[in-house]
N, C-alpha and C positions, 0 to 999 in steps of 0.2 A: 562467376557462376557457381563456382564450387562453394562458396561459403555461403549464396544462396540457397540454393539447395536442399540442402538439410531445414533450413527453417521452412520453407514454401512443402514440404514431404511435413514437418510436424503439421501444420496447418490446414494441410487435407487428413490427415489423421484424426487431427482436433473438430475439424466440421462435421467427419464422417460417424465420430464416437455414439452422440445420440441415439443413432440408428443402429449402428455394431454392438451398444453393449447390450440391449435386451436380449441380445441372439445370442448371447453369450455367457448369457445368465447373469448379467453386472446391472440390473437398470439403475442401482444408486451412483453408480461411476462417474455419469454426467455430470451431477449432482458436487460428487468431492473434488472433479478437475474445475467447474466452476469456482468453490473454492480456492483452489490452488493459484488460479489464473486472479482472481482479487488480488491474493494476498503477494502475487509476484508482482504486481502494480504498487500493491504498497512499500513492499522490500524495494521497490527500484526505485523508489520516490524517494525515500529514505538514504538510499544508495548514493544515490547523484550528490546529498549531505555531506555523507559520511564517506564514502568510499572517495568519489571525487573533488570534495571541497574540505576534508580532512575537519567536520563538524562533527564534533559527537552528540548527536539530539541522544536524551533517553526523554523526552515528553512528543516522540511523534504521533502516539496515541491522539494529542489533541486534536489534529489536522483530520487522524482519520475517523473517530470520535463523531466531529462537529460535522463532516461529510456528513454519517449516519444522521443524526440527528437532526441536518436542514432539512431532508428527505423526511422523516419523521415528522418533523414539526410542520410543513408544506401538508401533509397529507391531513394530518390533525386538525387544523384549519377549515383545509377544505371539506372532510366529513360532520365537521361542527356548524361550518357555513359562516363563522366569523372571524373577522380580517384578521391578520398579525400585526399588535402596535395599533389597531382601530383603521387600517389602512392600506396593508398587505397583502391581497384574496392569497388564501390555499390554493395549491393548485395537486395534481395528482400527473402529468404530463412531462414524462422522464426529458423531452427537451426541452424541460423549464429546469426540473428540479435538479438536474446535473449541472447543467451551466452555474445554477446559485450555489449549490456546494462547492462547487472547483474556485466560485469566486470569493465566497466566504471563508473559506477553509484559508485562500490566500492573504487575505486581507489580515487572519488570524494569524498567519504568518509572518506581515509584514511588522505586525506589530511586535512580537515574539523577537523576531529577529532584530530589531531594529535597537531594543534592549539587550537582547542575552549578549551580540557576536559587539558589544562594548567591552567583554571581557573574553577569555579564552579557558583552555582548559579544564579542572576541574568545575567552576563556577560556572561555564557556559552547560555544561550537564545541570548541574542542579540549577539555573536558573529554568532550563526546558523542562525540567521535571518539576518543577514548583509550579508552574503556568498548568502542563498535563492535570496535575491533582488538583489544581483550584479548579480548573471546569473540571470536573469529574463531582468534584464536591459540591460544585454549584448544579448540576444535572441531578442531582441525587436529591439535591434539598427543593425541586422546581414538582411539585405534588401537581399542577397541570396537566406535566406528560408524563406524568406513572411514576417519578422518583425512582426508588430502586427498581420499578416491574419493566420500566420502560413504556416503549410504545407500540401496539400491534396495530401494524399497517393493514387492515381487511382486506382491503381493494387495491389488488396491485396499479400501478403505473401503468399508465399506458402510451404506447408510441405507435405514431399514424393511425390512431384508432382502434389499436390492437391492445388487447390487454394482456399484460406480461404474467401474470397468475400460471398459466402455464409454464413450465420447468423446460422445455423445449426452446420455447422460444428466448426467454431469458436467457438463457445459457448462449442461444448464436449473439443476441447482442455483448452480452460479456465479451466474448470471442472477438467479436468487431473492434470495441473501445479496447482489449485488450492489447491488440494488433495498432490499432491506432498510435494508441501509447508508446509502446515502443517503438514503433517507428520515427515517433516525434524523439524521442531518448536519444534513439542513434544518432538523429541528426543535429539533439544540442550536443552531445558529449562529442560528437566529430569536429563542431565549430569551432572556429576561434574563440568562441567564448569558452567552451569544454577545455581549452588549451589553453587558456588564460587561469583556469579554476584548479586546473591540476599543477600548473607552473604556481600559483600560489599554496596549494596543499604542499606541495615539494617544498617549498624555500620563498616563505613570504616577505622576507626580507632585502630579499637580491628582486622580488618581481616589485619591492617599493623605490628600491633604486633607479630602476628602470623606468619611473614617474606614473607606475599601475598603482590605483589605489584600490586593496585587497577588500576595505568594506563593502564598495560596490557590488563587485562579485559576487562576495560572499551573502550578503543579503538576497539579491537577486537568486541566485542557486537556493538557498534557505524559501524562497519564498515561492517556485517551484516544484523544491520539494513540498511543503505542504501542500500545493494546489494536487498534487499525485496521490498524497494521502487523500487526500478531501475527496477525490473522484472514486479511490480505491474502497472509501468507507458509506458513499452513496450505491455504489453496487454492492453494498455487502446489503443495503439495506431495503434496496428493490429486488434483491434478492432471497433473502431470507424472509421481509415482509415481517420484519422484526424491529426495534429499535432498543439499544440497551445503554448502561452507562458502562458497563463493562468495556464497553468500547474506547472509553476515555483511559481508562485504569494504566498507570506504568505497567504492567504484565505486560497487557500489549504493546508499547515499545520496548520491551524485553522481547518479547516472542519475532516481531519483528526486524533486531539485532540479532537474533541466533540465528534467521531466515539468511541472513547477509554472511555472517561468519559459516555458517553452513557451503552456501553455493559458494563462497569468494568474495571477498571486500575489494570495492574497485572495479570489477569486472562488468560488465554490462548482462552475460546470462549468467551469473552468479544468483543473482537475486531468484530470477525463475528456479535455477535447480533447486535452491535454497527453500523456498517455497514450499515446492512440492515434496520435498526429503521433510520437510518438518509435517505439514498436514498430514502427509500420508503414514507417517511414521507416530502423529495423534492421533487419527483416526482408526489402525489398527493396535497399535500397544493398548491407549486404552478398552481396549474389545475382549485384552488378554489378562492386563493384571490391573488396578486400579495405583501402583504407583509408577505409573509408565514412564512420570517426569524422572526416575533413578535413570531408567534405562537411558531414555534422550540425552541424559548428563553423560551419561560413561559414554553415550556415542558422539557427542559434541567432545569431550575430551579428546576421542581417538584422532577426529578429523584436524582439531586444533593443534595437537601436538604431532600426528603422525604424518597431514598431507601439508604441500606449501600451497597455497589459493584454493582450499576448500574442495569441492566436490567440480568442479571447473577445472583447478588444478588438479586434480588428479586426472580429468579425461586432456587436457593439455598433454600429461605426461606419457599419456598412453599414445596419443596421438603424435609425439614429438618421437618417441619411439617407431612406431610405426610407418612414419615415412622414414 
Protein backbone atom coordinates (compact mmCIF):
# COMPACT_ATOMS: atom_id res chain seq x y z
CA UNK A 1 0.00 0.00 0.00
CA UNK A 2 2.73 2.16 0.55
CA UNK A 3 4.04 2.23 -2.98
CA UNK A 4 0.41 2.56 -3.96
CA UNK A 5 -0.30 5.46 -2.54
CA UNK A 6 1.60 7.93 -3.96
CA UNK A 7 0.32 7.07 -7.36
CA UNK A 8 -3.57 6.69 -6.45
CA UNK A 9 -2.81 10.68 -4.33
CA UNK A 10 -1.11 11.70 -8.12
CA UNK A 11 -4.39 10.52 -9.79
CA UNK A 12 -6.84 12.43 -7.78
CA UNK A 13 -4.53 15.48 -8.21
CA UNK A 14 -4.61 14.75 -11.87
CA UNK A 15 -8.55 14.24 -12.16
CA UNK A 16 -8.96 17.11 -9.86
CA UNK A 17 -6.52 19.82 -12.04
CA UNK A 18 -9.28 20.90 -14.61
CA UNK A 19 -11.22 22.30 -12.07
CA UNK A 20 -8.34 23.70 -9.55
CA UNK A 21 -6.28 25.40 -12.27
CA UNK A 22 -8.85 28.17 -13.40
CA UNK A 23 -9.12 29.04 -9.61
CA UNK A 24 -5.64 29.45 -9.72
CA UNK A 25 -5.22 31.43 -12.35
CA UNK A 26 -3.45 28.36 -14.74
CA UNK A 27 -6.47 27.39 -17.12
CA UNK A 28 -3.69 26.47 -19.77
CA UNK A 29 -2.17 23.80 -17.29
CA UNK A 30 -4.75 21.33 -18.21
CA UNK A 31 -3.90 21.85 -21.35
CA UNK A 32 0.36 21.19 -20.98
CA UNK A 33 -0.21 18.16 -18.35
CA UNK A 34 -2.21 16.61 -21.11
CA UNK A 35 0.71 16.97 -23.15
CA UNK A 36 3.07 15.69 -20.69
CA UNK A 37 0.73 12.64 -19.93
CA UNK A 38 1.10 11.70 -24.15
CA UNK A 39 4.43 12.07 -24.44
CA UNK A 40 5.04 9.93 -21.03
CA UNK A 41 3.17 7.15 -22.98
CA UNK A 42 5.40 7.59 -25.54
CA UNK A 43 8.83 7.71 -23.65
CA UNK A 44 7.51 4.43 -21.84
CA UNK A 45 6.63 2.74 -25.17
CA UNK A 46 10.04 3.53 -26.13
CA UNK A 47 11.44 2.62 -22.80
CA UNK A 48 10.15 -0.99 -22.59
CA UNK A 49 12.75 -0.92 -26.29
CA UNK A 50 15.44 0.56 -25.03
CA UNK A 51 15.55 0.54 -21.32
CA UNK A 52 14.35 -2.97 -21.11
CA UNK A 53 15.16 -4.87 -24.25
CA UNK A 54 18.54 -2.95 -24.40
CA UNK A 55 17.16 -1.72 -28.44
CA UNK A 56 18.35 1.54 -29.35
CA UNK A 57 15.30 2.73 -31.88
CA UNK A 58 16.42 6.51 -32.87
CA UNK A 59 13.30 6.01 -35.75
CA UNK A 60 10.41 5.63 -32.91
CA UNK A 61 9.10 8.79 -34.35
CA UNK A 62 7.52 6.34 -37.01
CA UNK A 63 5.27 4.46 -34.70
CA UNK A 64 4.18 7.56 -33.24
CA UNK A 65 4.08 9.46 -36.48
CA UNK A 66 1.70 6.86 -38.27
CA UNK A 67 -0.46 6.89 -34.86
CA UNK A 68 -0.98 10.63 -35.74
CA UNK A 69 -1.57 10.19 -39.04
CA UNK A 70 -4.25 6.94 -39.05
CA UNK A 71 -6.35 9.32 -36.89
CA UNK A 72 -5.77 12.06 -39.52
CA UNK A 73 -6.35 10.09 -42.51
CA UNK A 74 -9.75 8.23 -40.85
CA UNK A 75 -11.08 11.67 -40.34
CA UNK A 76 -10.10 12.97 -43.87
CA UNK A 77 -11.97 10.28 -45.40
CA UNK A 78 -14.81 10.68 -43.46
CA UNK A 79 -15.23 14.63 -43.94
CA UNK A 80 -14.64 13.99 -47.84
CA UNK A 81 -17.24 11.10 -47.66
CA UNK A 82 -14.92 8.66 -49.79
CA UNK A 83 -13.50 5.34 -48.75
CA UNK A 84 -9.68 4.68 -48.25
CA UNK A 85 -8.18 2.38 -51.10
CA UNK A 86 -12.01 2.72 -52.65
CA UNK A 87 -13.12 0.49 -49.68
CA UNK A 88 -12.31 1.70 -46.21
CA UNK A 89 -15.24 4.36 -44.83
CA UNK A 90 -13.64 7.33 -42.72
CA UNK A 91 -14.65 7.14 -39.48
CA UNK A 92 -14.41 10.01 -36.89
CA UNK A 93 -15.31 7.64 -33.54
CA UNK A 94 -12.11 7.48 -31.20
CA UNK A 95 -13.21 3.56 -30.53
CA UNK A 96 -12.42 2.82 -34.00
CA UNK A 97 -9.60 5.31 -34.69
CA UNK A 98 -7.33 4.24 -31.64
CA UNK A 99 -7.79 0.59 -31.87
CA UNK A 100 -6.53 1.07 -36.02
CA UNK A 101 -3.63 3.16 -34.84
CA UNK A 102 -2.34 0.85 -32.07
CA UNK A 103 -2.78 -1.80 -34.78
CA UNK A 104 -1.23 -0.20 -37.64
CA UNK A 105 1.42 1.44 -35.77
CA UNK A 106 2.16 -2.29 -34.76
CA UNK A 107 2.05 -4.00 -37.88
CA UNK A 108 4.70 -1.03 -38.77
CA UNK A 109 6.50 -2.42 -36.11
CA UNK A 110 6.52 -5.85 -37.03
CA UNK A 111 7.78 -5.22 -40.12
CA UNK A 112 10.69 -2.74 -38.93
CA UNK A 113 11.61 -5.00 -36.50
CA UNK A 114 11.64 -8.14 -38.12
CA UNK A 115 14.41 -6.40 -40.43
CA UNK A 116 16.52 -4.03 -38.29
CA UNK A 117 16.92 -6.59 -34.68
CA UNK A 118 18.72 -9.12 -37.92
CA UNK A 119 21.55 -6.96 -36.88
CA UNK A 120 22.60 -5.03 -33.74
CA UNK A 121 24.20 -2.14 -32.68
CA UNK A 122 25.08 0.62 -34.57
CA UNK A 123 23.24 -0.62 -37.79
CA UNK A 124 20.11 -1.49 -35.88
CA UNK A 125 19.85 2.64 -35.02
CA UNK A 126 20.36 3.53 -38.51
CA UNK A 127 18.30 0.86 -39.93
CA UNK A 128 15.36 2.62 -37.41
CA UNK A 129 16.32 5.77 -38.56
CA UNK A 130 16.39 5.15 -42.28
CA UNK A 131 12.55 3.42 -41.98
CA UNK A 132 11.60 6.94 -39.49
CA UNK A 133 12.82 9.27 -42.52
CA UNK A 134 11.48 7.34 -45.37
CA UNK A 135 7.78 7.74 -44.05
CA UNK A 136 8.48 11.17 -43.10
CA UNK A 137 9.54 11.61 -46.70
CA UNK A 138 6.82 9.70 -48.05
CA UNK A 139 4.03 11.96 -45.85
CA UNK A 140 5.65 15.03 -46.98
CA UNK A 141 5.52 14.22 -50.73
CA UNK A 142 1.55 12.65 -50.20
CA UNK A 143 -0.13 16.56 -51.42
CA UNK A 144 -3.74 14.52 -50.53
CA UNK A 145 -3.29 15.16 -46.76
CA UNK A 146 -1.48 18.70 -46.85
CA UNK A 147 2.20 17.46 -47.40
CA UNK A 148 4.17 19.74 -45.31
CA UNK A 149 0.71 21.70 -43.87
CA UNK A 150 -0.48 18.50 -42.66
CA UNK A 151 -3.94 17.73 -41.76
CA UNK A 152 -6.60 19.90 -39.65
CA UNK A 153 -8.78 17.69 -38.04
CA UNK A 154 -12.21 20.27 -37.74
CA UNK A 155 -14.42 17.95 -36.06
CA UNK A 156 -13.16 16.41 -33.17
CA UNK A 157 -13.69 12.59 -32.35
CA UNK A 158 -16.14 11.46 -30.72
CA UNK A 159 -16.80 8.95 -27.92
CA UNK A 160 -20.34 7.59 -26.86
CA UNK A 161 -21.72 10.37 -28.69
CA UNK A 162 -19.85 12.99 -27.00
CA UNK A 163 -17.70 15.13 -28.84
CA UNK A 164 -14.03 15.60 -27.70
CA UNK A 165 -13.58 19.40 -29.15
CA UNK A 166 -13.96 20.34 -25.77
CA UNK A 167 -10.45 20.44 -23.82
CA UNK A 168 -12.13 19.14 -20.56
CA UNK A 169 -13.24 16.34 -21.75
CA UNK A 170 -10.34 15.29 -23.72
CA UNK A 171 -8.02 15.60 -21.30
CA UNK A 172 -10.08 13.07 -18.55
CA UNK A 173 -9.93 10.53 -21.51
CA UNK A 174 -6.12 11.00 -21.84
CA UNK A 175 -6.08 10.50 -18.23
CA UNK A 176 -8.08 7.22 -18.50
CA UNK A 177 -5.87 5.58 -21.55
CA UNK A 178 -2.97 7.16 -19.65
CA UNK A 179 -3.76 5.13 -16.47
CA UNK A 180 -4.73 2.21 -18.63
CA UNK A 181 -1.30 2.12 -20.25
CA UNK A 182 0.57 1.90 -17.46
CA UNK A 183 -1.07 -0.30 -15.75
CA UNK A 184 -0.88 -2.75 -18.70
CA UNK A 185 3.38 -1.72 -18.47
CA UNK A 186 3.64 -2.89 -14.94
CA UNK A 187 2.16 -5.75 -15.59
CA UNK A 188 4.26 -6.86 -18.79
CA UNK A 189 7.54 -5.48 -17.32
CA UNK A 190 6.52 -7.75 -13.94
CA UNK A 191 5.93 -10.89 -16.18
CA UNK A 192 8.07 -13.55 -17.16
CA UNK A 193 8.20 -12.11 -20.17
CA UNK A 194 9.61 -8.51 -18.64
CA UNK A 195 12.18 -11.08 -17.06
CA UNK A 196 12.98 -12.90 -20.05
CA UNK A 197 13.73 -9.30 -21.83
CA UNK A 198 15.79 -8.02 -19.33
CA UNK A 199 17.86 -11.36 -18.75
CA UNK A 200 18.46 -10.92 -22.59
CA UNK A 201 19.49 -6.98 -22.36
CA UNK A 202 21.97 -8.24 -19.46
CA UNK A 203 23.64 -11.25 -21.24
CA UNK A 204 22.20 -12.53 -24.53
CA UNK A 205 24.38 -14.95 -24.80
CA UNK A 206 24.11 -16.98 -21.55
CA UNK A 207 19.95 -16.54 -22.10
CA UNK A 208 20.98 -18.49 -25.74
CA UNK A 209 22.46 -21.25 -23.74
CA UNK A 210 19.76 -21.59 -21.91
CA UNK A 211 17.61 -22.78 -25.30
CA UNK A 212 15.80 -18.83 -25.20
CA UNK A 213 15.76 -17.58 -28.37
CA UNK A 214 16.46 -13.73 -27.94
CA UNK A 215 14.77 -12.77 -31.54
CA UNK A 216 11.45 -13.67 -30.19
CA UNK A 217 11.65 -11.41 -27.49
CA UNK A 218 13.18 -9.00 -28.87
CA UNK A 219 10.72 -8.54 -31.67
CA UNK A 220 7.75 -8.98 -29.67
CA UNK A 221 8.97 -6.15 -26.98
CA UNK A 222 9.86 -4.05 -30.47
CA UNK A 223 6.63 -4.54 -31.63
CA UNK A 224 4.87 -3.21 -28.38
CA UNK A 225 6.77 -0.66 -28.21
CA UNK A 226 5.51 0.69 -31.43
CA UNK A 227 1.93 -0.16 -30.66
CA UNK A 228 2.57 2.56 -27.37
CA UNK A 229 4.00 4.85 -29.82
CA UNK A 230 1.17 4.53 -32.25
CA UNK A 231 -1.56 5.02 -29.20
CA UNK A 232 0.80 7.90 -27.72
CA UNK A 233 0.83 9.68 -31.41
CA UNK A 234 -3.39 9.10 -31.99
CA UNK A 235 -3.88 11.19 -28.72
CA UNK A 236 -1.60 13.68 -29.69
CA UNK A 237 -3.84 13.92 -32.65
CA UNK A 238 -7.33 13.91 -31.10
CA UNK A 239 -6.00 16.01 -29.22
CA UNK A 240 -4.43 18.84 -30.69
CA UNK A 241 -6.98 18.32 -33.87
CA UNK A 242 -3.78 18.72 -35.75
CA UNK A 243 -1.95 16.22 -37.95
CA UNK A 244 1.65 17.01 -38.93
CA UNK A 245 4.87 15.32 -40.52
CA UNK A 246 6.68 16.72 -37.96
CA UNK A 247 5.73 13.94 -36.25
CA UNK A 248 7.53 11.54 -38.21
CA UNK A 249 10.96 13.59 -38.15
CA UNK A 250 14.07 12.01 -36.08
CA UNK A 251 13.80 15.19 -33.72
CA UNK A 252 11.13 13.39 -32.43
CA UNK A 253 12.90 10.21 -31.43
CA UNK A 254 15.48 12.52 -30.24
CA UNK A 255 13.22 14.41 -28.18
CA UNK A 256 11.71 11.26 -27.05
CA UNK A 257 15.31 9.65 -25.96
CA UNK A 258 16.12 12.69 -23.85
CA UNK A 259 12.56 12.17 -22.18
CA UNK A 260 14.08 8.51 -21.12
CA UNK A 261 17.67 9.77 -20.18
CA UNK A 262 16.08 12.62 -18.31
CA UNK A 263 13.55 10.53 -15.88
CA UNK A 264 15.88 7.17 -16.01
CA UNK A 265 16.58 4.40 -18.61
CA UNK A 266 15.09 1.34 -17.52
CA UNK A 267 13.05 2.42 -14.93
CA UNK A 268 9.34 2.21 -15.17
CA UNK A 269 8.45 6.15 -13.81
CA UNK A 270 11.57 7.38 -15.47
CA UNK A 271 9.83 7.99 -18.61
CA UNK A 272 6.82 10.03 -16.84
CA UNK A 273 9.33 12.36 -14.85
CA UNK A 274 11.19 12.51 -18.13
CA UNK A 275 8.42 13.67 -19.79
CA UNK A 276 7.22 16.13 -17.87
CA UNK A 277 11.08 17.79 -16.97
CA UNK A 278 11.33 18.08 -20.85
CA UNK A 279 7.68 19.67 -21.88
CA UNK A 280 7.59 21.75 -19.00
CA UNK A 281 11.05 22.85 -19.29
CA UNK A 282 9.99 23.66 -23.44
CA UNK A 283 7.18 25.16 -22.59
CA UNK A 284 8.68 27.72 -20.34
CA UNK A 285 12.41 28.30 -21.62
CA UNK A 286 11.03 28.95 -24.76
CA UNK A 287 8.59 31.85 -23.34
CA UNK A 288 12.07 33.20 -22.08
CA UNK A 289 14.71 33.25 -24.57
CA UNK A 290 14.40 31.65 -28.17
CA UNK A 291 17.54 29.33 -27.78
CA UNK A 292 16.07 27.45 -24.94
CA UNK A 293 17.55 24.09 -26.66
CA UNK A 294 21.40 25.63 -25.05
CA UNK A 295 19.77 25.76 -21.89
CA UNK A 296 17.99 21.97 -22.10
CA UNK A 297 21.64 20.79 -23.30
CA UNK A 298 23.68 22.21 -20.26
CA UNK A 299 20.79 20.71 -18.16
CA UNK A 300 20.77 17.34 -19.76
CA UNK A 301 24.55 17.52 -19.36
CA UNK A 302 24.20 18.06 -15.47
CA UNK A 303 21.71 15.25 -15.02
CA UNK A 304 23.78 12.78 -17.29
CA UNK A 305 26.89 13.40 -15.75
CA UNK A 306 25.98 14.44 -12.20
CA UNK A 307 22.97 12.03 -11.17
CA UNK A 308 22.98 7.94 -11.53
CA UNK A 309 19.14 7.07 -13.10
CA UNK A 310 18.26 10.46 -14.09
CA UNK A 311 15.59 12.44 -12.21
CA UNK A 312 14.11 8.88 -10.59
CA UNK A 313 17.58 8.36 -9.35
CA UNK A 314 18.01 11.21 -7.68
CA UNK A 315 14.46 11.03 -5.90
CA UNK A 316 15.67 7.18 -5.26
CA UNK A 317 18.55 8.82 -3.51
CA UNK A 318 16.86 11.14 -1.50
CA UNK A 319 14.43 8.52 -0.64
CA UNK A 320 17.20 5.65 0.27
CA UNK A 321 18.56 8.44 2.53
CA UNK A 322 15.55 9.18 4.12
CA UNK A 323 14.55 6.05 5.57
Amino acid sequence: MRRVIPYLVLIVCLAALPYVAPALGQPALPSLVARVMIYAIAAASLNLALGFGGMVSFGHAAFFGIGNYVVGILYFHHAEGVPLFGFIPGTDQLLITIPVAILVSGLLALVIGALALRTGGVQFIMITLAFAQMLFAFFVSLKTYGGDDGIIVRNANTLFGIGLRDKTAVYFVILAVAILYFLWLNRVIGSSFGTMLAGIRQNEKRMMSLGIEPFRYKLFAFVLSGMGAGLAGALMAVFMRFVSPDTLAWTKSGELMIMIILGGVGTFVGPIFGAAAFIILQTYLASWTEHWQLVLGILLLVVVLGTKGGINGVFAHFRKRAA
